[in-house]
C-alpha positions as CSV (number, residue, x, y, z in Angstrom):
1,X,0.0,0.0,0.0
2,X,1.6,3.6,-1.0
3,X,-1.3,5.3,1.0
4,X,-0.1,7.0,4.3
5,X,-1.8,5.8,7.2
6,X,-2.6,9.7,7.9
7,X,-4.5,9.6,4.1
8,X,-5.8,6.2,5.1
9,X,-7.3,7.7,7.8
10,X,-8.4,11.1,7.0
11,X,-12.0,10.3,7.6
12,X,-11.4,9.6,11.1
13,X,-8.7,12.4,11.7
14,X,-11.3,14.7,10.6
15,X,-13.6,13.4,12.8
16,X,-11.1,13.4,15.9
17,X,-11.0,17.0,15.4
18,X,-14.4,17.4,15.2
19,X,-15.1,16.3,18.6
20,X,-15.8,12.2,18.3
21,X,-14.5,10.1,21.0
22,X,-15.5,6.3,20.4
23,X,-14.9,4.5,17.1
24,X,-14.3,0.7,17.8
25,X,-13.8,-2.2,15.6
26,X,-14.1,-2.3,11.9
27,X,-12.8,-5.3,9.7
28,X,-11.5,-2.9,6.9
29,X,-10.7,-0.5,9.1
30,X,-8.8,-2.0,11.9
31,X,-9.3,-0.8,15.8
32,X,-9.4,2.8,16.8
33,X,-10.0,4.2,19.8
34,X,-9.2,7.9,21.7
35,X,-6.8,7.4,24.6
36,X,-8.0,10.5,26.7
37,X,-5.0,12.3,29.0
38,X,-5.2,14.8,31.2
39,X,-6.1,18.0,28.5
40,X,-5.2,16.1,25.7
41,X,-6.2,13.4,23.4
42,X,-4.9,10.9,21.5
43,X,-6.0,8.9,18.1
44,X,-4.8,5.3,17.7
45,X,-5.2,3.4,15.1
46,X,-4.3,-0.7,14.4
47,X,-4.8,-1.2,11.0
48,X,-6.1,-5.1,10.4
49,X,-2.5,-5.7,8.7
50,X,-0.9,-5.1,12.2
51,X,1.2,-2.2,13.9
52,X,-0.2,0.7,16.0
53,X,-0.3,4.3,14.9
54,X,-0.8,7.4,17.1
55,X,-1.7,10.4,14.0
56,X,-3.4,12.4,16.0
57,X,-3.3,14.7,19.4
58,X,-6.2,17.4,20.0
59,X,-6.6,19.4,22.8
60,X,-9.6,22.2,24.0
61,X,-9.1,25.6,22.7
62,X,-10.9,28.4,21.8
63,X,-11.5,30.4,18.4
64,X,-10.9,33.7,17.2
65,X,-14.6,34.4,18.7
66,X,-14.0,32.7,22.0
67,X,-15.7,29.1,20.9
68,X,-14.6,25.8,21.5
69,X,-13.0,23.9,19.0
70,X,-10.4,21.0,19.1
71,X,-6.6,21.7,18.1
72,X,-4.2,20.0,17.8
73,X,-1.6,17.8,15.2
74,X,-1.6,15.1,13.5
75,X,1.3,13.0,11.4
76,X,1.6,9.1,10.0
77,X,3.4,8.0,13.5
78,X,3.2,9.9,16.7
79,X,6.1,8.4,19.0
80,X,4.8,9.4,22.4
81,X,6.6,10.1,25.7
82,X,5.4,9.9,29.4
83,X,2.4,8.8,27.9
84,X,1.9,5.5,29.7
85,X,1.1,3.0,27.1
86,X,-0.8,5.7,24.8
């Protein structure tokens, strides 16, 4: 596959950003699933071919106006520290 997992995955990283916390199990998809830290959020994915991917990390911030919306960045493999298994 020439894909990236991040262009694999846009869907999802969209949706990450958009607020969504709970994905689960999909055959073509793999398992995904938001590990939730203290502020700041992380998506996981393990594609069904194997491996495990952290592309994304969101936190709470607040617009131009003042509203919510999630930040963050996101990249084909996260390599996390202090992060206790996530």
């Amino acid at each position: 596959m020439n894909q990236s997992i991040r262009e694999r995955y846009r869907d999802e990283i969209d949706q990450f950003f958009q607020g969504k916390t709970h994905f689960g199990t999909n055959r073509e998809r793999g398992f995904i699933w938001v590990a939730q830290h203290r502020g700041v959020d992380t998506l996981t994915i393990e594609p069904p071919e194997g491996g495990q991917y952290e592309v994304a990390v969101r936190f709470l911030d607040l617009d131009r106006d003042g509203r919510p919306v999630w930040a963050g960045y996101q990249s084909d493999r996260l390599l996390g520290r202090n992060t206790h298994g996530h």
